[in-house]
N, C-alpha and C positions, 0 to 999 in steps of 0.2 A: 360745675358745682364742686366744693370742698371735697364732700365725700366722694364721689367720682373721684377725682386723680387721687386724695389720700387719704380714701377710707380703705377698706376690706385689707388692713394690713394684716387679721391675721389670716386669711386666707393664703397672701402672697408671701408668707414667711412655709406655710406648710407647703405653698409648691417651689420653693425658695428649696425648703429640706430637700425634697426630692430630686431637684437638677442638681444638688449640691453631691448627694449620695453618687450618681454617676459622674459628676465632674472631679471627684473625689477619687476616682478611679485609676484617673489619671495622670493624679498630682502622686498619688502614695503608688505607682508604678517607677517612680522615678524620684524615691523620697529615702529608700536607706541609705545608711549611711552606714552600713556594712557590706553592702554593695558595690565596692570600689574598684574593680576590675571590671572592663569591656570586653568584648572576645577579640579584641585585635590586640589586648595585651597593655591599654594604656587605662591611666586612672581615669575614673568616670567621678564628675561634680554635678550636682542638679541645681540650677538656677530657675525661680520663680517666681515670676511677674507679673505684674496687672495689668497687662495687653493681651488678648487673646491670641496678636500677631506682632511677636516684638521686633521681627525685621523690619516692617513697615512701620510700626505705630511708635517705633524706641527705637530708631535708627543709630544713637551714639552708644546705644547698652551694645548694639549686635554690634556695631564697628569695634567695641572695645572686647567682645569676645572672640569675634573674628581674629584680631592681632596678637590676642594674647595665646588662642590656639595655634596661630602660627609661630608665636614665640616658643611656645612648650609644645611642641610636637607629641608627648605623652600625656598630655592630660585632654584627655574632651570635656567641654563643659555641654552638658543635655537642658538645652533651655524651654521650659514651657511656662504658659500665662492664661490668666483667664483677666474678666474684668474684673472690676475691682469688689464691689459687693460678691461674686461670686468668688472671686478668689481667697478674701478674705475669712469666709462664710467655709470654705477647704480647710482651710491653716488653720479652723479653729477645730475642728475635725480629728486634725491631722495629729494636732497637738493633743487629745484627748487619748489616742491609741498610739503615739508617740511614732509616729511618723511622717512626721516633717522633712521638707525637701531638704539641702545640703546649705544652700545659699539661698533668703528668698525676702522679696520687699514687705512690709505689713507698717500698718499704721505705728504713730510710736505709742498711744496708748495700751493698744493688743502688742505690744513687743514688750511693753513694762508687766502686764499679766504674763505672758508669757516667762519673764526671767524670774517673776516672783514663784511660779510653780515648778524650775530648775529645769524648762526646756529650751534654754539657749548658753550657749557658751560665752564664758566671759572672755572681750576681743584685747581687753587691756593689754595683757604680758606681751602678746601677737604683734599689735598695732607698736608697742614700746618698741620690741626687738628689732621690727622691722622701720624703726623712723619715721613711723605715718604720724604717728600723733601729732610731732612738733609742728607736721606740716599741714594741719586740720584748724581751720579758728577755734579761738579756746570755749567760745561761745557755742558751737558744735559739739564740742565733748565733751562739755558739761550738760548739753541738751540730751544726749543721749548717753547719760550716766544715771546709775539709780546704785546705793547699795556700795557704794566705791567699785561697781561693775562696769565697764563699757559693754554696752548690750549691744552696740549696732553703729554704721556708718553711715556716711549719705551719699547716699545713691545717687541723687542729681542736684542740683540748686534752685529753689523756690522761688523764684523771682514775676512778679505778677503787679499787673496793672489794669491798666487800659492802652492799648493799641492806638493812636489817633491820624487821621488820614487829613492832613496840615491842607490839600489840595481842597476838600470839599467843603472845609471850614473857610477859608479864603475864596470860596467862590460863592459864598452866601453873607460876604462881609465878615466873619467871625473869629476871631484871633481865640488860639488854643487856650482853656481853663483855667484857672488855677483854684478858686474856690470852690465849695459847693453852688453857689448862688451864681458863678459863673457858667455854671453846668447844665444847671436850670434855665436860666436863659439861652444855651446854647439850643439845648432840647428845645426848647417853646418855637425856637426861627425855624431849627429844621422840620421839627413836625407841620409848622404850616406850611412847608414846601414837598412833604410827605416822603421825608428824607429819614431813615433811623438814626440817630442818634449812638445807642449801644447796643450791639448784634449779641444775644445772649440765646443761649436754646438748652431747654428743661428737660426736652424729652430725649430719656434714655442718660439724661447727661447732668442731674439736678447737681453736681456738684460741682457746675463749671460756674460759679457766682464769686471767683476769686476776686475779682475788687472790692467787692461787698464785705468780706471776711475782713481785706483791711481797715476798711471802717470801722469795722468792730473796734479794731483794736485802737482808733480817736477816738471811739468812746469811750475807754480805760478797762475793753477784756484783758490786759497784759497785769494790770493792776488788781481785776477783779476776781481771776480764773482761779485760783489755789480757794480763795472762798468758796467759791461757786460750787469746787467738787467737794467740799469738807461739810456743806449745807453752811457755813456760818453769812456765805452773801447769796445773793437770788439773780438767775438770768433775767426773769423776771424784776426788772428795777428800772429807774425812770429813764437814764441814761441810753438804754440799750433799746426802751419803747422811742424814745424820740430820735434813735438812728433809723426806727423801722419805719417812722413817719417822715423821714427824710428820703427814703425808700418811694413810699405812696406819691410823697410827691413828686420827685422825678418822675413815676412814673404817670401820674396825673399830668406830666409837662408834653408830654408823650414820646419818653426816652429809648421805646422798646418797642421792637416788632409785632404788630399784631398777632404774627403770627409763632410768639416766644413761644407758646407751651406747646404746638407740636413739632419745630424743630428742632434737630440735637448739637450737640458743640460744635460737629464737622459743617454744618449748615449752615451757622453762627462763623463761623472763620470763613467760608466761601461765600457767604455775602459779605463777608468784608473786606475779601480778597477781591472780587469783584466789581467793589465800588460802590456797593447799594448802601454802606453804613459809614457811619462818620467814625466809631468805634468799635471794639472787639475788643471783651471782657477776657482774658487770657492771659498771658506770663511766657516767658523768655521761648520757653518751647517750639513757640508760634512762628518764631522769628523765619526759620529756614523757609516753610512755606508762604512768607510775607515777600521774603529775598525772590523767591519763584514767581511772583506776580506782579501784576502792569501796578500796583499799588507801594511798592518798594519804595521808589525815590518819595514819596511825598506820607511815608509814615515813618512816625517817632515813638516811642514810649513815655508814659505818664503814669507818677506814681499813685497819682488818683488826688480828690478833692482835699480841701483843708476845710473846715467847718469851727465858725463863730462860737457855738455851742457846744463843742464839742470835749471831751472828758481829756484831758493832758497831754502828751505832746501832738503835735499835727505834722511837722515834718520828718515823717517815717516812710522809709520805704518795705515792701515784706522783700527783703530780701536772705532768705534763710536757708537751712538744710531741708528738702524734705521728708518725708518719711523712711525709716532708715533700712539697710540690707543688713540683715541678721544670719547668725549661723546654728544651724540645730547643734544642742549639748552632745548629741554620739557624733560630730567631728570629730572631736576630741580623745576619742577611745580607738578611731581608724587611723593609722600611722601615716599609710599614704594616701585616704583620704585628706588629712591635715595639712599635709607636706602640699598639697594641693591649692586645697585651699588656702594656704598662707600666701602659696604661688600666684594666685588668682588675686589677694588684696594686695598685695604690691605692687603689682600690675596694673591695678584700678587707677592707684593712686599713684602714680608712677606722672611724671612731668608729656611724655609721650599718650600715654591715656586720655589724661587731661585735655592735653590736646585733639583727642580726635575729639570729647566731650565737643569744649568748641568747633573743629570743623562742621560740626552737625547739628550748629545753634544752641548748645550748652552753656553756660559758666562753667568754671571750673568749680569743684568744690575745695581746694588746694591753696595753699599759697602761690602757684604757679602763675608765674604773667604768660599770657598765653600771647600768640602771632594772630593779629586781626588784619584781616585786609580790608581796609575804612570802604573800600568801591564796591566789593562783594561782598561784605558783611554787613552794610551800611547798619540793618537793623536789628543785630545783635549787639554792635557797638554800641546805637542809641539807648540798649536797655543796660549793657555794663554801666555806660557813661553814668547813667542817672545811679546805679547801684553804688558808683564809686565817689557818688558826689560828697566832700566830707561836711555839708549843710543836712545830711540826713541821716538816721538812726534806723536800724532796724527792731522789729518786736524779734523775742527770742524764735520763736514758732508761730507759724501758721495758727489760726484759731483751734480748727477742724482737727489738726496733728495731737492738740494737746488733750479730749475728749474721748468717751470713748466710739465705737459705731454705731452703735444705737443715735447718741447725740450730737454726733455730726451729719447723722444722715438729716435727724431734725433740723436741726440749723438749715442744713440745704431746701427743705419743704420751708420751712417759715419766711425765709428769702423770698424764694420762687412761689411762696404761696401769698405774697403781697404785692409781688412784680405783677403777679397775675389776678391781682383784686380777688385772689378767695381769702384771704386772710386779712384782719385789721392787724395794725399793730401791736396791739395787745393781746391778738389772739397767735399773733406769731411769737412773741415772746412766751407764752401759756403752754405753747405747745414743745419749744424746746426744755422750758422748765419741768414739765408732764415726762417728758423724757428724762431729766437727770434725777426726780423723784422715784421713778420704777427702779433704780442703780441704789 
């Protein structure tokens, strides 16, 4: 039932407060930034992530903090994460009692509140001095400019699709997609052989619906969004109801697991590491763990469908920043807090960083041509290849990036709430618009 998985939201916000209040504990123990002395006598940086295990779950963040601590033997960087709802659900917290960690990820809508209320430092002068800028696309620092400020960097590169496994398509007659309508026929073969089509999982994970998001933006979100948030256009409009019916019908074709709504992304990527799906709705990140599996040689990346009906350009890829690492405004007042910090983004951004980025299934987010070994990377390349193809464009941002969290969390139920036949299309549109009316 609807209400079942997304009603009682406000129940889940007030025990939301409450794990927040102790999760909060632990972010603003390691959040001044007057606190810049360890007791072994080196500068201490607090980085803060939306993994609750960034070794395992962000493998190129901790390789790049590893190297850079071995580089600077004086500086520790103390990194801690939560998930993403909760961690974001901290930093707004954090920021109210002005205790924000040192260095730390957040949506770029809450980084735009954020610089509008003077709790982040501007990285302009920093980024200038040290040469990072010229080497960032100009598309990038304009996306995270507001105010002639740089508020923020990118953390990693947004690149997302569909995963497709060439071997299962070929064994049921079916040559890889390219329209929407090709898609639907794909789904229709495989469902009579009770084969999944696209491995997607809700639970715990609603915001893994990143091919979906590109859609959006065939239907003219790139065109629409500055509307949208100003009141002068509506989510609610024809355009965006007839992606959602393009939605139903896929999913009417029987493109998705019966059993979407109770497993989670991680469930979703090992059935389709496994072989059980024809697809995995996912982005570059994946890659490493694709590389790890008997499914490697025979997947590619796809930038997703093109559609007949669809609102202005079709050949885009989401290939963008995503949301950015910001730095709390009292960096700026701690000397060798600073001097650290500046340490730390040079670093980042450094051709050597870059590079571990890719050894760990990254893009760079750089101008950096990075070292690919085509036999052991096979399916990172597949995803650069298609990003670098100059037949494609990207939208500036991610949908979800440009919103704030209240209405991106909607977006993710309106999705997932018609993949899962509780929602019509119109009522999925109702609902993220219900969301940008409460703003």
């Amino acid at each position: 039932m609807f209400g079942r998985n997304f009603g009682s939201r406000r129940r889940r916000r007030l025990v939301g407060a409450v794990l927040t209040v102790t999760s909060l504990v632990a972010l603003a123990a390691c959040s001044s930034a007057s606190d810049s002395e360890s007791k072994d006598g080196k500068t201490t940086i607090t980085l803060s992530m939306q993994n609750p295990d960034v070794k395992t779950a962000d493998p190129a963040t901790w390789a790049i903090v590893q190297a850079f601590e071995k580089a600077n033997p004086d500086i520790h960087v103390e990194v801690s994460g939560q998930a993403v709802a909760e961690h974001l659900q901290s930093l707004s917290i954090a920021a109210q009692s002005d205790t924000l960690p040192d260095v730390f990820w957040v949506y770029k809508a809450t980084a735009e509140e954020m610089l509008d209320a003077g709790k982040l430092m501007d990285l302009k002068p920093t980024l200038d001095d040290l040469g990072i800028t010229e080497h960032l696309p100009e598309s990038t620092v304009s996306n995270f400019t507001a105010d002639d400020k740089i508020y923020g960097v990118p953390y990693q590169g947004l690149l997302t699709g569909l995963w497709i496994n060439k071997k299962i398509l070929a064994d049921n007659g079916l040559q890889p997609p390219t329209t929407f309508d090709d898609l639907v026929n794909v789904a229709k073969t495989l469902d009579s052989k009770d084969i999944v089509t696209i491995s997607d999982g809700a639970n715990q994970s609603s915001f893994s619906v990143w091919s979906f998001l590109v859609w959006l933006d065939r239907f003219g979100f790139e065109e629409k969004i500055d509307g949208i948030l100003d009141g002068s256009e509506k989510y609610d409009n024809p355009a965006f109801v007839r992606m959602y019916e393009h939605i139903a019908e896929l999913r009417d074709a029987g493109a998705f697991a019966s059993n979407v709504s109770t497993q989670t992304y991680q469930q979703a990527v090992d059935q389709f590491l496994n072989g059980k799906a024809a697809m995995l709705d996912s982005g570059v990140w994946a890659s490493s763990a694709i590389q790890d599996s008997s499914v490697a040689a025979d997947t590619v990346f796809w930038n997703g469908a093109t559609f007949d009906d669809g609102v202005g350009e079709q050949d885009i890829v989401m290939n963008v920043a995503s949301a950015p690492l910001v730095v709390d405004h009292r960096v700026a007042d701690n000397d060798k807090k600073l001097a650290a910090v500046k340490k730390f983004l040079e670093f980042y951004y450094s051709d050597e960083a870059q590079q571990l980025l890719v050894d760990n299934g990254q893009p760079p987010v750089t101008d950096y041509e990075p070292e690919i070994d085509a036999a052991k990377q096979s399916a990172l390349k597949s995803a650069l290849d298609v990003a670098a193809d100059p037949n494609l464009s990207s939208p500036r941002s991610q949908p979800d990036l440009l919103v704030s969290t209240a209405v991106s969390s909607a977006m993710y139920d309106s999705i997932y709430g018609v993949i899962q036949k509780q929602l019509s299309p119109e009522e999925a549109v109702d609902l993220v618009q219900k969301a940008l009316d409460a703003e």
